[in-house]
mmCIF file of the C-alpha atoms, coordinates in Angstrom:
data_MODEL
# 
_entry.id   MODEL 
# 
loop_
_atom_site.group_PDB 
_atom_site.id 
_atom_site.type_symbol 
_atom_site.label_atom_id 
_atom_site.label_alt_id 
_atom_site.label_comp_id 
_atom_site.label_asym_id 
_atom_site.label_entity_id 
_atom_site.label_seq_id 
_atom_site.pdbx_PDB_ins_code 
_atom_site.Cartn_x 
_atom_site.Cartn_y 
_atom_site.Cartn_z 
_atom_site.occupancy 
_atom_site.B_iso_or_equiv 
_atom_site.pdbx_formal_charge 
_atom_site.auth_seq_id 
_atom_site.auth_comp_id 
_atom_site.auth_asym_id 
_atom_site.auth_atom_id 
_atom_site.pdbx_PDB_model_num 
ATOM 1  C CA . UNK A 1 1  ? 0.000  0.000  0.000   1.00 0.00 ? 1  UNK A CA 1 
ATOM 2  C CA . UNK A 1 2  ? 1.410  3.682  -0.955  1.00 0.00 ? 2  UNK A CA 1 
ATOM 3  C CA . UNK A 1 3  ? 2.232  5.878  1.605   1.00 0.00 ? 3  UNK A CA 1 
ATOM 4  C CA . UNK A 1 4  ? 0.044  9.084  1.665   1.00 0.00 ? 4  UNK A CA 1 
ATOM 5  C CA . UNK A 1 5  ? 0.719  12.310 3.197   1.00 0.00 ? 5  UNK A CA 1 
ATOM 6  C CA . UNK A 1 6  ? -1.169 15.395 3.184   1.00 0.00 ? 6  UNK A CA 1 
ATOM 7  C CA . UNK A 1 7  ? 0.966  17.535 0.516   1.00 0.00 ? 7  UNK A CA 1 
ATOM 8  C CA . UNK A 1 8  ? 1.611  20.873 1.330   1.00 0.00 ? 8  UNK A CA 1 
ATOM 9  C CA . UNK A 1 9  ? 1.968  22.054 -2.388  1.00 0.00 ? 9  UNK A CA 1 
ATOM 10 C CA . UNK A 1 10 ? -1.373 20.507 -4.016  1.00 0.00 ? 10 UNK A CA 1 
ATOM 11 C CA . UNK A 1 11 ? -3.377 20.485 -0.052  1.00 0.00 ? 11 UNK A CA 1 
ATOM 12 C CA . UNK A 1 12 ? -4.824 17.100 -0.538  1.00 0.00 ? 12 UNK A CA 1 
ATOM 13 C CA . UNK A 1 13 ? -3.816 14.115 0.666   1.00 0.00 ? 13 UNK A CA 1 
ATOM 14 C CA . UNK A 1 14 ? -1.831 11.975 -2.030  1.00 0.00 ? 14 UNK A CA 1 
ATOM 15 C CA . UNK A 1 15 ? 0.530  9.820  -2.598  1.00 0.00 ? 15 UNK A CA 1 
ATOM 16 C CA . UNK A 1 16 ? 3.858  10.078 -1.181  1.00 0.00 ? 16 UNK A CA 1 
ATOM 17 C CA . UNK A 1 17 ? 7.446  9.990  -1.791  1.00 0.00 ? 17 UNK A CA 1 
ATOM 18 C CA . UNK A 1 18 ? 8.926  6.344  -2.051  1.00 0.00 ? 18 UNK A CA 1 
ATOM 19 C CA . UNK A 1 19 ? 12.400 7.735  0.446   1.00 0.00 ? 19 UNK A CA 1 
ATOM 20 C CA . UNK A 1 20 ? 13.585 11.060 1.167   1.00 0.00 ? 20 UNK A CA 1 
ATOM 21 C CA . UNK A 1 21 ? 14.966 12.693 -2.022  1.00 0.00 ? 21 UNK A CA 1 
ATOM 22 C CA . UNK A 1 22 ? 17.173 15.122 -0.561  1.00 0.00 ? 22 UNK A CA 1 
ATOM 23 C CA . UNK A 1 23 ? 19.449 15.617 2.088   1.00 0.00 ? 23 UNK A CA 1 
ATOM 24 C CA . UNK A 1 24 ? 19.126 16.877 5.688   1.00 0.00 ? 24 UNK A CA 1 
ATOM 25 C CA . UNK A 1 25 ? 16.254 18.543 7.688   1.00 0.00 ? 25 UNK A CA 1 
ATOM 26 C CA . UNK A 1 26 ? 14.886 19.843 4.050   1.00 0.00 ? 26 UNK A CA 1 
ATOM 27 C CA . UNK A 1 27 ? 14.968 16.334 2.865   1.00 0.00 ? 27 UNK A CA 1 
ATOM 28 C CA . UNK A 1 28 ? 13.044 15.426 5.441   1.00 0.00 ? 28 UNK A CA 1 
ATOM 29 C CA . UNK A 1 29 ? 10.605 18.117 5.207   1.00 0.00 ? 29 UNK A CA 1 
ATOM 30 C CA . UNK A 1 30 ? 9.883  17.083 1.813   1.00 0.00 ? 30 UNK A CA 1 
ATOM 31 C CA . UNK A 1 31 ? 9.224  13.517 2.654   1.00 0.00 ? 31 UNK A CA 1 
ATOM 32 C CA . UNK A 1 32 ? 6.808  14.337 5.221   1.00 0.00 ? 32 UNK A CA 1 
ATOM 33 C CA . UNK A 1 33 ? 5.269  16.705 3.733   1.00 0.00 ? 33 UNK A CA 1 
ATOM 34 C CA . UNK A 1 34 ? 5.329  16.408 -0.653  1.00 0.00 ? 34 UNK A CA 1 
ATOM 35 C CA . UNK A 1 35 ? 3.556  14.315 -2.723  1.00 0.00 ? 35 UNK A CA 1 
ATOM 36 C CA . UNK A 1 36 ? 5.220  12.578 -5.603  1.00 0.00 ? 36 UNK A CA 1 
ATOM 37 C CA . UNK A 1 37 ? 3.206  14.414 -7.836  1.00 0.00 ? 37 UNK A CA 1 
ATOM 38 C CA . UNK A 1 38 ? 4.314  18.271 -6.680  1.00 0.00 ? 38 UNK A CA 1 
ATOM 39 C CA . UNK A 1 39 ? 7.830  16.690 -6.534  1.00 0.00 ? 39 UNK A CA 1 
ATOM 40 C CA . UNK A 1 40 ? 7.377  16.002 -9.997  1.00 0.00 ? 40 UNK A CA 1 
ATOM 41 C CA . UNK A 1 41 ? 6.405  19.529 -10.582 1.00 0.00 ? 41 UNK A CA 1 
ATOM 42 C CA . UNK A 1 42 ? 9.701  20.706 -8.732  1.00 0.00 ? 42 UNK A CA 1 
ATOM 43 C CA . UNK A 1 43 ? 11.764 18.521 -11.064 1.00 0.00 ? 43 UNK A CA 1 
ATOM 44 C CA . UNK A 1 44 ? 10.487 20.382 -14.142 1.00 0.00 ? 44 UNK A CA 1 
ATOM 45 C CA . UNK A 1 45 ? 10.455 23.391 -12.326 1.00 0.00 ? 45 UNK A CA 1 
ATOM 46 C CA . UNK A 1 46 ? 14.056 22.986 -10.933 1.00 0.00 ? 46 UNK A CA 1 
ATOM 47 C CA . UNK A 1 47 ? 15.005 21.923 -15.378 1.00 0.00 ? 47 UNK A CA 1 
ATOM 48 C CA . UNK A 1 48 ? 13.435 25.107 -16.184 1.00 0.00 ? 48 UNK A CA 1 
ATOM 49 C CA . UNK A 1 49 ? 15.392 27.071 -13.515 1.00 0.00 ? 49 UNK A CA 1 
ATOM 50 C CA . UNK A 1 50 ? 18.773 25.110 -14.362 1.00 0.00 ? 50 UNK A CA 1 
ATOM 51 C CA . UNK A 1 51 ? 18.726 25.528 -17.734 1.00 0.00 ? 51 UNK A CA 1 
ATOM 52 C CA . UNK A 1 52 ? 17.301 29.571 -17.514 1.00 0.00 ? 52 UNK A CA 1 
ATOM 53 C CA . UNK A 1 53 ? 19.776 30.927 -15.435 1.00 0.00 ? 53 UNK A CA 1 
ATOM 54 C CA . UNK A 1 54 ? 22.245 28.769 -16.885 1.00 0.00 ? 54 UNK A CA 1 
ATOM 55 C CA . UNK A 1 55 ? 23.354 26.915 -13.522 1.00 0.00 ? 55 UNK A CA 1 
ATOM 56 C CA . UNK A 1 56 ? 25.670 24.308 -12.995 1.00 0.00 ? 56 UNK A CA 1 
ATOM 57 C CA . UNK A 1 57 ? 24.459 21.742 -10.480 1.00 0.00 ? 57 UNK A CA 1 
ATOM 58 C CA . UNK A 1 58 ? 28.260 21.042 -9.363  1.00 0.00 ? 58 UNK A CA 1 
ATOM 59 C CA . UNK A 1 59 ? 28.423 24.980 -8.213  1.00 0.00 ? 59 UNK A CA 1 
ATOM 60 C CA . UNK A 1 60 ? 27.946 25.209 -4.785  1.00 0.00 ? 60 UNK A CA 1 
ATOM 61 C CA . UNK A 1 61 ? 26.218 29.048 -5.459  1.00 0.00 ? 61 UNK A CA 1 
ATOM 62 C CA . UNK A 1 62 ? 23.964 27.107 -7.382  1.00 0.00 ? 62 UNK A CA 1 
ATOM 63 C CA . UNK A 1 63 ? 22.982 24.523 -5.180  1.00 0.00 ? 63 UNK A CA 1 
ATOM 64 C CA . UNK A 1 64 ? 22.677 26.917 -2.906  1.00 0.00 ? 64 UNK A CA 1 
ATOM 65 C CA . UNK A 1 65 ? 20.085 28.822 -5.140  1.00 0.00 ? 65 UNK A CA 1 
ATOM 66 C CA . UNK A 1 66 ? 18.330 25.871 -6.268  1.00 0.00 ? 66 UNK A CA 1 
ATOM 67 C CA . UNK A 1 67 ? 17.827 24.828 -2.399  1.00 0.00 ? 67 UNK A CA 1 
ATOM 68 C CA . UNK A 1 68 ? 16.798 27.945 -1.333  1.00 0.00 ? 68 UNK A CA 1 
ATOM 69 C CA . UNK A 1 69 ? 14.352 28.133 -4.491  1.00 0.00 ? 69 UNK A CA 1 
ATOM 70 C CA . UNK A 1 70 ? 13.148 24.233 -3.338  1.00 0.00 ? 70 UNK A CA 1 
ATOM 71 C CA . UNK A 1 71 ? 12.077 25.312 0.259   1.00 0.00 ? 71 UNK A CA 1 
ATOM 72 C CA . UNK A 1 72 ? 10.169 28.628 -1.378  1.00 0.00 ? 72 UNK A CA 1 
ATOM 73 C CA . UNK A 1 73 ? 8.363  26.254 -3.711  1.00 0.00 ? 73 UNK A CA 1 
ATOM 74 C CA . UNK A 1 74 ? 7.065  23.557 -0.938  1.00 0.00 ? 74 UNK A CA 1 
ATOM 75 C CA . UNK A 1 75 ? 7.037  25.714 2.159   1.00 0.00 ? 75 UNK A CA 1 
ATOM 76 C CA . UNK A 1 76 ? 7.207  29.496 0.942   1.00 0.00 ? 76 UNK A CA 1 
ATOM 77 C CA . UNK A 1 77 ? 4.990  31.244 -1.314  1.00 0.00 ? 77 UNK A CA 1 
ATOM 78 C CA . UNK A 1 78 ? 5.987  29.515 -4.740  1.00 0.00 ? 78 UNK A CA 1 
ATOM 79 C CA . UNK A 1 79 ? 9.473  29.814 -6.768  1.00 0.00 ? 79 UNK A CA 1 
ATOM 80 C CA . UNK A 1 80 ? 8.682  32.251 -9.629  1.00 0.00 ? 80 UNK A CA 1 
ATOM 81 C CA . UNK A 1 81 ? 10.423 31.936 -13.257 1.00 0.00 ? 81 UNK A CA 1 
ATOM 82 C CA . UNK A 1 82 ? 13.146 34.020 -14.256 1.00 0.00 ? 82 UNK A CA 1 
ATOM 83 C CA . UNK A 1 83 ? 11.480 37.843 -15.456 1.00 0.00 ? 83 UNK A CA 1 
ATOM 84 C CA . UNK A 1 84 ? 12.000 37.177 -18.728 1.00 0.00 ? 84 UNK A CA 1 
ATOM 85 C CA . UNK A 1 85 ? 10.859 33.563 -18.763 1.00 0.00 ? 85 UNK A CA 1 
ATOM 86 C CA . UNK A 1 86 ? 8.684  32.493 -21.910 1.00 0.00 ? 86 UNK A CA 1 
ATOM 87 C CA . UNK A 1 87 ? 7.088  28.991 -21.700 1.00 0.00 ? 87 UNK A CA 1 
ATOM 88 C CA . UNK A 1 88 ? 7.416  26.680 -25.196 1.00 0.00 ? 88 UNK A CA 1 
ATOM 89 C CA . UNK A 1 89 ? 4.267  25.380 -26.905 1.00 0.00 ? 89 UNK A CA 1 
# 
């Protein structure tokens, strides 16, 4: 049977995250508290960010950002696109 949480991104209770998917206290956040399917979203989100602002995820700066931009997109009030961000067809 899957394991269900009440996501804090989609607030309804859905599936949940096979095992944490990131390190530390956010890690565990996100395992409590994300569904598979927002950490889905994230993943594209996170591609979109990546390849936008032309990060490299071996920079610490970036991980850094990309972190920071993770907890705003669970726990804050959303990770917003670069300004001049234009979504494809």
């Amino acid at each position: 049977m899957a394991r269900m949480v009440q996501c804090v991104k989609l607030g309804q209770e859905l599936e949940g995250l096979e095992r944490p998917t990131y390190p530390g206290e956010l890690g565990k956040r996100i395992y409590e508290n994300v569904s598979k399917e927002a950490w889905q979203q994230w993943l594209g989100h996170q591609t979109m960010l990546i390849n936008e602002y032309r990060l490299s995820p071996v920079d610490p700066k970036a991980r850094k950002f990309l972190e920071a931009e993770m907890e705003k997109f669970f726990f804050g009030g959303g990770s917003a696109p670069p300004p001049d961000f234009q979504p494809g067809d």
